[in-house]
C-alpha positions in Angstrom: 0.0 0.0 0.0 1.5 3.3 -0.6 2.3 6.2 1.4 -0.8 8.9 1.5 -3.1 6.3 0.5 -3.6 4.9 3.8 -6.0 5.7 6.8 -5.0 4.7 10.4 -7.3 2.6 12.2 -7.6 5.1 15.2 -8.3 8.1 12.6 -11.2 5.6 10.4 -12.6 4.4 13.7 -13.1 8.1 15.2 -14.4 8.8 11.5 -17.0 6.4 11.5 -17.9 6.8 15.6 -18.4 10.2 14.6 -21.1 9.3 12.3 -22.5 7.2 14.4 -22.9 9.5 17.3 -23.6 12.6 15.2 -26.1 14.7 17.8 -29.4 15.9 16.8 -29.2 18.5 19.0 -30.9 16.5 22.1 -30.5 14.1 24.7 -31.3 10.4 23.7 -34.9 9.2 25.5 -33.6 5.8 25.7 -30.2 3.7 26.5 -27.0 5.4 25.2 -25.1 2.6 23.4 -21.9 1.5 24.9 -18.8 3.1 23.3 -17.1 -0.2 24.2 -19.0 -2.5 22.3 -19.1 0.1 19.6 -15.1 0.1 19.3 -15.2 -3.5 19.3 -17.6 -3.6 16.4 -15.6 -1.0 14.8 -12.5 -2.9 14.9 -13.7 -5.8 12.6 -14.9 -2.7 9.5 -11.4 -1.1 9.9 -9.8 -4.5 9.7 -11.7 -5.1 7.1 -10.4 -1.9 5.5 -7.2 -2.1 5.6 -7.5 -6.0 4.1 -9.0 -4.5 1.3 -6.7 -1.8 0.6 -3.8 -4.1 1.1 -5.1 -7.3 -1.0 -8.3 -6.1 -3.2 -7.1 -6.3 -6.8 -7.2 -2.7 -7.4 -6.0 -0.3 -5.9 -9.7 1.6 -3.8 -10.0 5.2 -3.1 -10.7 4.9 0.7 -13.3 7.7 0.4 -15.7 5.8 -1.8 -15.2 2.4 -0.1 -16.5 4.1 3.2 -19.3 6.0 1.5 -20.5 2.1 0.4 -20.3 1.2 3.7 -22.3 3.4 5.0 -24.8 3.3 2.5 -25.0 -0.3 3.5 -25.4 0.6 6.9 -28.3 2.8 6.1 -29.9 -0.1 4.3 -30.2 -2.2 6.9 -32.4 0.0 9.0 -35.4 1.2 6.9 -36.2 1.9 3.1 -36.4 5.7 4.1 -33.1 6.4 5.8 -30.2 7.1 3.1 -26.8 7.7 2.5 -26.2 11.5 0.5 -22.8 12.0 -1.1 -22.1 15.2 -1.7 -23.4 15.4 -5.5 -26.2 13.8 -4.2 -27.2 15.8 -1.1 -26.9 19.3 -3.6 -29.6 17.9 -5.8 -31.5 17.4 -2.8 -31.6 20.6 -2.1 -32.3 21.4 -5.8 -35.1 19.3 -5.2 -37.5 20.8 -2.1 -36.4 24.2 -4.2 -39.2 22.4 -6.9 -36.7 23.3 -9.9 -36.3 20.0 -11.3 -37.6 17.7 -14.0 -39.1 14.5 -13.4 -42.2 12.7 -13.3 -44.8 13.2 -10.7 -44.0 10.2 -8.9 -43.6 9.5 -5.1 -41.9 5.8 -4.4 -40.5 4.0 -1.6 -39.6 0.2 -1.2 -42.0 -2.6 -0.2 -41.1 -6.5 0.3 -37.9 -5.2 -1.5 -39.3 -4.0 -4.2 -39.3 0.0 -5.7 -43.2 1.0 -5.3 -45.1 3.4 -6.5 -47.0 5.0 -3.9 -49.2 7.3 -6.3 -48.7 9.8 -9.3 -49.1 13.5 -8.9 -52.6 14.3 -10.6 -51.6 16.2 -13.7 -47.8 14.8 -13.9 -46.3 13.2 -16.8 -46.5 10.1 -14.6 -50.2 10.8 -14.0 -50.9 10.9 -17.7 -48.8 8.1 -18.5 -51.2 5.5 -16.2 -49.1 4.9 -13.8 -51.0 3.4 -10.9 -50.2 3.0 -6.9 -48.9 -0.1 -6.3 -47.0 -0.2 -9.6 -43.7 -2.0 -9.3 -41.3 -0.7 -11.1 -38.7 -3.4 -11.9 -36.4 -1.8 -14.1 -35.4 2.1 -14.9 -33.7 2.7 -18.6 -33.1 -1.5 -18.5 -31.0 -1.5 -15.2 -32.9 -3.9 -12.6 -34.3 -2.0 -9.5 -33.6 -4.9 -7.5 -31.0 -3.6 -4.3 -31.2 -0.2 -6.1 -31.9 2.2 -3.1 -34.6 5.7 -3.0 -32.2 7.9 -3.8 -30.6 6.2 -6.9 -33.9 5.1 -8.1 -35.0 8.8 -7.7 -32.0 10.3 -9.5 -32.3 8.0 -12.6 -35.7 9.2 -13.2 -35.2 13.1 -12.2 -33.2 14.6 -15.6 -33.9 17.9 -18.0 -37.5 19.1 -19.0 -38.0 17.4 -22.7 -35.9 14.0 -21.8 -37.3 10.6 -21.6 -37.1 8.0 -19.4 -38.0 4.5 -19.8 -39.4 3.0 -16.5 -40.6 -0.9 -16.3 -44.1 -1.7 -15.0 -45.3 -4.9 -13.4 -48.8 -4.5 -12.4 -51.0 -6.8 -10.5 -53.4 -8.5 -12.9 -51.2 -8.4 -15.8 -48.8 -10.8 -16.3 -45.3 -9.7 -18.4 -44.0 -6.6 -17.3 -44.7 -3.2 -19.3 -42.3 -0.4 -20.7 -43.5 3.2 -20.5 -41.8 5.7 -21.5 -42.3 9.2 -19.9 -41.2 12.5 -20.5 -39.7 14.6 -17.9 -41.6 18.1 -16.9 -40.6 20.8 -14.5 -42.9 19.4 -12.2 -45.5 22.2 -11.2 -48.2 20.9 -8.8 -51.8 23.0 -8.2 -51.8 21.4 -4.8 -55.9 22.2 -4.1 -58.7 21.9 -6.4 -62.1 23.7 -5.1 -65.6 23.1 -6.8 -69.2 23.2 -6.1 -70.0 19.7 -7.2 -73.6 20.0 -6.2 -76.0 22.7 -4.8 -74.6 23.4 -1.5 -71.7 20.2 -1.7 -68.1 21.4 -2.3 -65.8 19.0 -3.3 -61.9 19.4 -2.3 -59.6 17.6 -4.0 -56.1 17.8 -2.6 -53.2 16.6 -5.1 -49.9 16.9 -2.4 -49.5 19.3 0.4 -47.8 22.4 -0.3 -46.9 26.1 1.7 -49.8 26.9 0.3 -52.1 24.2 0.2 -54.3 25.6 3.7 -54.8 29.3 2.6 -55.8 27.5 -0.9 -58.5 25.3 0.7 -59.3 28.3 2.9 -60.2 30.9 0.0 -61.9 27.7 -2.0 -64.4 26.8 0.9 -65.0 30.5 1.3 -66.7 30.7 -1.9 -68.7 28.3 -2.1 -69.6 29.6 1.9 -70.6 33.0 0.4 -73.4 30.8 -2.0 -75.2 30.5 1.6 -76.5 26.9 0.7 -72.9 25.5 2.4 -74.2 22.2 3.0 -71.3 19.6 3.2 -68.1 18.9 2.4 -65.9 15.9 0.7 -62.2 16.4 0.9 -60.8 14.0 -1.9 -56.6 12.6 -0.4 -57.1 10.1 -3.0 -53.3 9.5 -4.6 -52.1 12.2 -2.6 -48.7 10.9 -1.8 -48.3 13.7 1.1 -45.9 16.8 1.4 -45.1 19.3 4.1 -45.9 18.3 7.8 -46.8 21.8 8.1 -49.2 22.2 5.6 -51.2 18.4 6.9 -51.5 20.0 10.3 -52.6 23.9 9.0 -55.2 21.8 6.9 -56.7 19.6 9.4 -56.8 22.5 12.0 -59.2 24.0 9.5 -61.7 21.3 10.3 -61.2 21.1 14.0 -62.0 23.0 17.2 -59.2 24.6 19.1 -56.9 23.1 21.0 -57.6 19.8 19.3 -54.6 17.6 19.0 -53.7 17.3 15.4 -50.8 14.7 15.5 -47.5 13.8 17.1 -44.9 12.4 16.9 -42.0 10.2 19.3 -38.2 9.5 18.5 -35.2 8.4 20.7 -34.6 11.9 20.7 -36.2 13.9 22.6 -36.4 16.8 20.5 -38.2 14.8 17.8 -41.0 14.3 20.3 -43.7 17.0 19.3 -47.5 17.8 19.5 -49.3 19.8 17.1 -52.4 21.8 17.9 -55.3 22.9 16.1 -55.0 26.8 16.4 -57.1 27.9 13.4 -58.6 31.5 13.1 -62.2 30.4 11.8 -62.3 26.2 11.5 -65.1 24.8 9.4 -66.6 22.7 12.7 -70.3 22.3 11.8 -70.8 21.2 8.1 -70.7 17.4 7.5 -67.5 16.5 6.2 -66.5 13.1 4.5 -62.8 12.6 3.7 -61.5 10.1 0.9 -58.7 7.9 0.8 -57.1 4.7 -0.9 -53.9 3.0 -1.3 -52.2 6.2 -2.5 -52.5 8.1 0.2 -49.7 8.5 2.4 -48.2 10.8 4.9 -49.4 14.0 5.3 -52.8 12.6 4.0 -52.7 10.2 6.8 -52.1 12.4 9.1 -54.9 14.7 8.6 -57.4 11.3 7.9 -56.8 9.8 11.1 -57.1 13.4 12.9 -60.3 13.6 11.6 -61.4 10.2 12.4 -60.2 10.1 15.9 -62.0 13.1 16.9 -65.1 11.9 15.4 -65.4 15.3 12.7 -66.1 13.1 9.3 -66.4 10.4 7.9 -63.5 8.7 5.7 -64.4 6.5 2.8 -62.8 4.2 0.6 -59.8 2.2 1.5 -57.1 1.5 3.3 -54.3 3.7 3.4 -50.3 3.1 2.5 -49.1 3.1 5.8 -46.4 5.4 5.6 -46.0 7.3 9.0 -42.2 8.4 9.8 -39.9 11.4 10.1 -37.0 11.8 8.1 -34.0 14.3 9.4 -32.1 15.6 6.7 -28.4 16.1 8.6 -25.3 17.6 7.0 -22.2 16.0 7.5 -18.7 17.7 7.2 -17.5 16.9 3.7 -20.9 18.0 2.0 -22.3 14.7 2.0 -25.7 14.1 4.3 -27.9 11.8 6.1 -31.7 11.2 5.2 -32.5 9.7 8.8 -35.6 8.4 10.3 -36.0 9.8 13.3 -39.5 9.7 14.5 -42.9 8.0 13.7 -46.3 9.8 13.5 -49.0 9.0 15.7 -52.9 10.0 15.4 -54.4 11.9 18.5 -55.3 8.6 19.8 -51.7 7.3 19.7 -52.4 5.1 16.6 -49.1 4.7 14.8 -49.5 5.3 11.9 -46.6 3.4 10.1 -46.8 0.2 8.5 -50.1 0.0 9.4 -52.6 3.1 7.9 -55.7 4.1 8.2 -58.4 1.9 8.1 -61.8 3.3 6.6 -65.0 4.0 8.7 -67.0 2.8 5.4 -64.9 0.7 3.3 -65.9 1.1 -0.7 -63.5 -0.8 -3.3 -63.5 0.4 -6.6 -65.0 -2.1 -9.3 -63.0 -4.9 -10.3 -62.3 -3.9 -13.9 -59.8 -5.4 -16.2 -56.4 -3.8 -15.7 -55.2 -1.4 -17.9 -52.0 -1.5 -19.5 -49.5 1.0 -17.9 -49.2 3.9 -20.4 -52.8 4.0 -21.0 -53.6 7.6 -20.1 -56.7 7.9 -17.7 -60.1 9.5 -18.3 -61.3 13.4 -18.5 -62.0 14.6 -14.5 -65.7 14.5 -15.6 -65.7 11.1 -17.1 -64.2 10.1 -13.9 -66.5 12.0 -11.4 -69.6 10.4 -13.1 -67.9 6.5 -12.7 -66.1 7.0 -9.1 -68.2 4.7 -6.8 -66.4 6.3 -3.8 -67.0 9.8 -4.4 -70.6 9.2 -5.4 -71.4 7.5 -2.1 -69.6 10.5 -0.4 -72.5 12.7 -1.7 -74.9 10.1 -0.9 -74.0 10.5 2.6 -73.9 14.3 2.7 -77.1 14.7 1.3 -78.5 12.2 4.2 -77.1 14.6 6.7 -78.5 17.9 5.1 -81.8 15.9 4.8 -81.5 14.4 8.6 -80.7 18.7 9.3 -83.3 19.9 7.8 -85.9 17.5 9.3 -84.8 17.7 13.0 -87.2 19.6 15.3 -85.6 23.0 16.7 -84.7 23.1 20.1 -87.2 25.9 21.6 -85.8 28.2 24.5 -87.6 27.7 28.0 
């Protein structure tokens, strides 16, 4: 091995124990980990190491061997938690800036395989069929299989105008599908408001943006000013979630004050938080039914099961993804960053949410159709309205209530 290429085993095992200990800025809740046993364990990687730079047929840059190591080390503890390099942890932050081309696609990894969790209404991914529960096997030809988040994410993020060819296999159809998409500056109208009835407003919520609450806010407010405000359905349908923020400022606008919205519990105790319902002027009284499926994740969760446990709507449809955690984006000294789960959601009732959902209080599946090939683009809105078994039941229920209202003697004063 020769001089300048090497790394002492005191200096890689202080590396790495730095990583390992890197503070959150809090004080662990639980058992701090012996820095005994640590050593010990960090031992056998440094010997490990140095065999390889001393005996591996090539001569290894030390830097990347240890970045594969701790990508590995990520692995092992859930699909969410990553390993940034440096190149990768900039277009991160290129990312939440929203200046990017891609597809309108949020994934993750279930039974080891690359998932779709829904498409962005509107997205090139959207148009281009893709379903939740998609399984994408391949991206461009190269096998998904061990591929991680954040590579799978960067081979289908490239310029507005490019394509990428992404591989489909779809439950009901049997070979695997190509489709190929084209990239878009992805641009999301996070909150569609509209009077879908006399009196019925129909929210549909596409992913939660900074401005998704003062959108629903302003939308509800017309159709207030009609004077026939009769009830509500708030579609999280494919909604694949967003900004903690924004799931908490919307459910507040459905809840009384002081209602617990969500929280949430870590090692850390500075990832244990409560979030309160504070809002100005909440929409408390008009029947509300909220809809959800497979596709609905996170944030949508969240604001679901806030409205379910404190008994405010109904939710309709089925169950929900199940995907209830906190990631921690932490820098690291040489530009390179952690994606870290750090924390799980729970409902006011202290229902995790994680790997588990939200069940329905009225469970409605769609029809069992024939599936469609992936690339087949789906129907007009209206089409889809008029055929949507779930959201026509939604009204069904809504116009029970106002009828129920309307019928109900008046309580006379004494």
């Amino acid at each position: 091995m020769r001089a300048g290429k090497s790394l002492s085993k005191a200096f890689l095992a202080a590396a790495v124990l730095a990583v390992l200990t890197l503070s959150l800025g809090g004080t662990s809740a639980s058992k701090a980990v012996d820095p005994a046993t640590t050593y010990e364990h960090l031992k056998l990687f440094t010997d490990v190491l140095a065999i390889i730079q001393n005996q591996y047929v090539d001569e290894t840059e030390p830097r990347e061997v240890i970045y594969g190591a701790i990508r590995g080390m990520l692995r092992t503890l859930d699909p969410h938690s990553s390993f940034l390099d440096p190149e990768s942890y900039r277009e991160m932050q290129v990312e939440t800036s929203g200046s990017f081309g891609g597809l309108g696609i949020e994934i993750t990894i279930r039974d080891d395989t690359l998932t779709v969790v829904a498409p962005i209404d509107g997205t090139p991914a959207y148009r281009a069929g893709i379903q939740p529960g998609d399984r994408i096997v391949k991206i461009e030809g190269l096998p998904t299989k061990d591929m991680s988040l954040v590579d799978a994410v960067k081979k289908m993020r490239g310029p507005k105008g490019t394509k990428v060819t992404i591989t489909i296999l779809r439950e009901g159809i049997k070979e695997p599908q190509d489709v190929a998409v084209m990239r878009e500056i992805i641009q999301v109208q996070s909150v569609k408001v509209q009077e879908i009835e006399p009196g019925l407003g129909y929210v549909r919520i596409r992913q939660f943006q900074e401005r998704t609450a003062r959108d629903l806010v302003a939308g509800v407010e017309k159709i207030e000013k009609t004077g026939k405000f009769a009830g509500l359905v708030v579609d999280l349908r494919n909604n694949p979630g967003g900004l903690l923020s924004s799931a908490v400022e919307v459910s507040e606008e459905f809840l009384g004050d002081g209602k617990l919205v969500v929280y949430t519990e870590g090692r850390v105790r500075n990832q244990n938080m409560r979030f309160v319902a504070h809002a100005k002027h909440p929409v408390t009284e008009v029947p509300l039914v909220v809809l959800v499926n497979q596709g609905s994740a996170s944030a949508s969760e969240i604001v679901a099961g806030a409205i379910q446990d404190h008994g405010r709507g109904v939710v309709l449809g089925t169950q929900t993804f199940g995907k209830g955690s906190v990631q921690t984006i932490i820098p690291l000294p040489d530009g390179s960053g952690l994606r870290l789960t750090t924390a799980k959601y729970f409902t006011p009732k202290g229902r995790s949410i994680h790997g588990k959902g939200i069940a329905p209080d009225i469970v409605i599946e769609l029809p069992k159709e024939d599936s469609p090939k992936p690339g087949t683009p789906p129907l007009p809105e209206a089409e889809l309205q008029k055929k949507d078994v779930q959201l026509q039941r939604a009204l069904d229920i809504l116009k029970a209530s106002r009828i129920l209202d309307k019928t109900r003697p008046t309580a006379k004063a004494s």
